[in-house]
N, C-alpha and C positions, 0 to 999 in steps of 0.2 A: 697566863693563857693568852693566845693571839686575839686580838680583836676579831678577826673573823670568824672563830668559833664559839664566840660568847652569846648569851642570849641576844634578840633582835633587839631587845631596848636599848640594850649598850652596845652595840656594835653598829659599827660604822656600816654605811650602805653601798656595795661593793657593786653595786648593779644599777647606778645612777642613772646610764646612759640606756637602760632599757625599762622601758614599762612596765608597772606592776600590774601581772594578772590578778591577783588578791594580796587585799593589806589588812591588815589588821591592829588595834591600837586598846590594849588593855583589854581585851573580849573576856568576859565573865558572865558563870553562870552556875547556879545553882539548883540541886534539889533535892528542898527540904533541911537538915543540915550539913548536908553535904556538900562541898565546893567542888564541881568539874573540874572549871573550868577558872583561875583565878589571877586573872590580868594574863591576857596570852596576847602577843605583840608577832604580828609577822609579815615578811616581804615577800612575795615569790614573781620573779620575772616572767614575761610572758615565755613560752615556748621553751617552757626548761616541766621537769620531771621535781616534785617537791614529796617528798616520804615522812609523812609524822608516824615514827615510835614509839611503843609503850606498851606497859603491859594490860589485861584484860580490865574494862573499868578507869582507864586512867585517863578517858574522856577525847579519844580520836574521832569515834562517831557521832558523838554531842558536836565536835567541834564540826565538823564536814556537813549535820543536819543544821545549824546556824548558820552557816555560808551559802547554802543552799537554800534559805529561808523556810524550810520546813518546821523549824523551832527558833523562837526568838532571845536573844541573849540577856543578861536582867543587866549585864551594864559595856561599856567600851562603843570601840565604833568598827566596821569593815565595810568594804567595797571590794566589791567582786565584777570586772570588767567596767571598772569603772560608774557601775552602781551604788550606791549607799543601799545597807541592805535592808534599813530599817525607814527608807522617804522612796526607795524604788526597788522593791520587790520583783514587781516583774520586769524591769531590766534586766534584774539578776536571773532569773530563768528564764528570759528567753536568751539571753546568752551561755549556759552551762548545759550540761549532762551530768546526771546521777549513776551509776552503777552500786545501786547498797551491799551489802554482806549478804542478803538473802534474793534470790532471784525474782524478777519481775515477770518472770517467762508464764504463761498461762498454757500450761500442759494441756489442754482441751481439745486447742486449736493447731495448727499449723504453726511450725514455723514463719510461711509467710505471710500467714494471715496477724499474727502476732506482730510482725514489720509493719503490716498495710493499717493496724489496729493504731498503732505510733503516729503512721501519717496523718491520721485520720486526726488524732490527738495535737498535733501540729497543727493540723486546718490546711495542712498541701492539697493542692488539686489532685481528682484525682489520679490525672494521668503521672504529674511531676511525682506524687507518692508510688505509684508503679516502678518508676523507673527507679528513684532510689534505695525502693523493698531491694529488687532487682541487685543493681550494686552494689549495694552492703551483704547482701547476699552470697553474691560470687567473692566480695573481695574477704568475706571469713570462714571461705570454702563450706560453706553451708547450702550450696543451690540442689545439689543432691536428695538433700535432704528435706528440703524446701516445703514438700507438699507433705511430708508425715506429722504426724502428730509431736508435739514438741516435747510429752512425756515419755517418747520413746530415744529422745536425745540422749548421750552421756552426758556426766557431769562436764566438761569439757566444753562439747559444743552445744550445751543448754547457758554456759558462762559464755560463750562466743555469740551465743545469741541475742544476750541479756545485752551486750557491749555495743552489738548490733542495733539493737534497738534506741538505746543511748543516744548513739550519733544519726540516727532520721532526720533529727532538727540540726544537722553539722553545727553543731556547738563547737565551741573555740577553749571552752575551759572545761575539764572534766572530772568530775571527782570519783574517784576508785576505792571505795570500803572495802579492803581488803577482798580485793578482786578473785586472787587464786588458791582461799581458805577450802581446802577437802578435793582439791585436783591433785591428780598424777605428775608426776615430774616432767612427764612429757608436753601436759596440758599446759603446765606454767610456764613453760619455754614458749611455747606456741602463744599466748596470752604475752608475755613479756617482746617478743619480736613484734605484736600489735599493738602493745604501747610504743615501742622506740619507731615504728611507725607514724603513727598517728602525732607524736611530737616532732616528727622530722618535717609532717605535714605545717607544722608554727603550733599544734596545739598544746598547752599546759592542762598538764596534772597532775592532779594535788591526788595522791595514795596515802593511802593507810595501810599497815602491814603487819603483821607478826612474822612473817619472813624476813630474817636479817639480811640472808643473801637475796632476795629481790630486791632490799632497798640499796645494797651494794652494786648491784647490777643495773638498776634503772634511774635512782636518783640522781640529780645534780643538785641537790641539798638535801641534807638530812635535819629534822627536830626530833630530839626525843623528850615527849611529854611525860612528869611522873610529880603527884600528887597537885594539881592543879596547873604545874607552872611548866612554862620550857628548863627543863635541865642543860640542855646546850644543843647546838646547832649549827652545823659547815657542813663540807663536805666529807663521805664516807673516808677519805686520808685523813681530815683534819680531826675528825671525832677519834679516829686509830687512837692517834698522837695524844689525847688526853691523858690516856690511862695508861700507869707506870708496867714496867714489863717488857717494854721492847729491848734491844739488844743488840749490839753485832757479835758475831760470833768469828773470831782465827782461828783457822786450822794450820798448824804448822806440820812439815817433815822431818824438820830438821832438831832435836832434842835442844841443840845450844841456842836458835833463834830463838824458840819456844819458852827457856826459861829466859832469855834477855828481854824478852816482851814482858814476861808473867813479872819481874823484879819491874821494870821500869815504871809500866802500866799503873793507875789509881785503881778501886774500886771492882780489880777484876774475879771473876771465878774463874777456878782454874780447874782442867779437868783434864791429870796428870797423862792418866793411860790415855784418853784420843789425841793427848797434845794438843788441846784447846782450849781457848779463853775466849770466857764470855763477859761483855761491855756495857755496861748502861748506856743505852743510847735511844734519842725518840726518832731515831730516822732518819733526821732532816739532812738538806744537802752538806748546809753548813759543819756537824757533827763529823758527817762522814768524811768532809773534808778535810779538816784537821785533824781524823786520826790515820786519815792516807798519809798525808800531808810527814804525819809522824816517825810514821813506817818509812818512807824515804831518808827523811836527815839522819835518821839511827840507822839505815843501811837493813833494817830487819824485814825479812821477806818473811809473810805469810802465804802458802797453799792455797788457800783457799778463805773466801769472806763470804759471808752473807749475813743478810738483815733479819730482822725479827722483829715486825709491829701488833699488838693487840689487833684482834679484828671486832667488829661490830657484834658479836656475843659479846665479848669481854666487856665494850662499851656499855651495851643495853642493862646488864648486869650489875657492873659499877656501877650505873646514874637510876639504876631502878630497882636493887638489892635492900637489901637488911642495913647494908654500910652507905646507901647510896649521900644519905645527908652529909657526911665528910666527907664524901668523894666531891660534894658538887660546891660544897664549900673551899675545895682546892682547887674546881676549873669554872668559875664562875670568876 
């Protein structure tokens, strides 16, 4: 397996030349006899999108409430914005934002009065806090809505509200407990174009997900955690490429090309009536290069090619299944 998709302990540090928004060095945690959380090692640069995986229990929001210093780790070390999270605590919060799984929103009140509650919580003046209710306000199309009760929001814009809130204090780092759990497809679009936002703005954040395809969509690195430990970690191509299955696939027209590829070719399946053969291959350029490469010196034209990589179900499933322990003994 490439060094870049190995766990952070062994993998080389591909992001030298940029700052770590959060690191992390053996982070463990316990409870009771249960191990979360058991040596977790990780890099994330500033103003990149970071996605930890896994499934229910496998310790995403233990990890996000230790970074956040809301729970304390029983051993390792992290800095978050270049605090130690355990000698500078409130470094660490006053540089982050939380969005948890469960909304902060106080249905009582107003939506803006729930922004102004934020400022206040800040210690903004109060005119500077007006102005930013204000702005976060308009910029998550909530100003409409502003003065009604925040119980009368959808799920939708009661999470756009939550996010809203989040940023009063323009935090630089933010962390996302699975931000878009029990929204509409249309909501988590709307929620994903305000991340890729707000990182365009330089900010980092660290998500949590049980959507594959939002950490495929928003991440510039992927970890998927499963029974204490990182199971592996790149990017959403490079996690693909782990897991066996991928393929290319020739279409030929021509009956005589078709069986001169099927005799020549290794390892192929052959799928007589479409006249196709299908290739073990992990995708990479290299691969495909040498079997184009092949196809010219033998003169054999195929119709049509295309690829075929595992996508991130297949991943998450491999490294957190029934089989997941030989799997990660094969990409580790």
């Amino acid at each position: 397996m490439p060094s870049s998709v190995m766990p952070t302990s062994n993998a080389s540090d591909t992001s030298s030349a940029t700052a770590a928004a959060i690191s992390t060095l053996g982070l463990r945690k316990s409870y009771g006899d249960k191990t979360v959380l058991d040596g977790i090692d990780l890099r994330i640069p500033t103003g990149s999108v970071f996605a930890l995986l896994g499934p229910n229990g496998a310790g995403k929001t233990t990890a996000v409430k230790i970074l956040s210093t809301l729970i304390t780790p029983d051993g390792g070390q992290a800095q978050v914005a270049g605090h130690d999270i355990a000698t500078s605590p409130d470094g660490v919060r006053a540089a982050i934002g939380v969005t948890g799984q469960f909304s902060a929103v106080d249905g009582l009140i107003t939506g803006e009065e729930n922004m102004l509650l934020m400022a206040d919580l800040h210690h903004l003046p109060k005119q500077e806090g007006r102005k930013a209710a204000a702005e976060l306000l308009e910029r998550f199309d909530l100003t409409e809505a502003a003065t009604k009760p925040a119980s009368t929001y959808s799920g939708g814009m009661k999470r756009r509200l939550d996010l809203a809130m989040t940023l009063v204090g323009n935090p630089r780092i933010i962390f996302l407990d699975e931000p878009t759990t029990g929204l509409d497809p249309r909501s988590r679009h709307t929620m994903w174009q305000i991340i890729r936002g707000l990182v365009a703005d330089g900010v980092t954040v660290f998500l949590t997900t049980q959507y594959l395809e939002e950490a495929d969509e928003l991440a510039d690195r992927i970890a998927v955690l499963n029974d204490g430990k990182i199971a592996a970690e790149g990017t959403a191509e490079e996690l693909k490429r782990l897991i066996p299955g991928g393929h290319v696939r020739l279409r030929f027209t021509d009956p005589d090309a078709y069986r001169s590829a099927a005799t020549a070719l290794r390892e192929v399946t052959r799928d007589d009536e479409a006249l196709a053969l299908q290739i073990p291959s992990d995708g990479s350029q290299r691969e495909l290069r040498s079997l184009l490469d092949w196809l010219d010196s033998t003169g054999v034209e195929a119709d049509e090619l295309t690829v075929h990589t595992p996508d991130l179900d297949d991943v998450f499933f491999a490294l957190t299944g029934p089989a997941a322990h030989s799997t990660k003994e094969n990409v580790r």
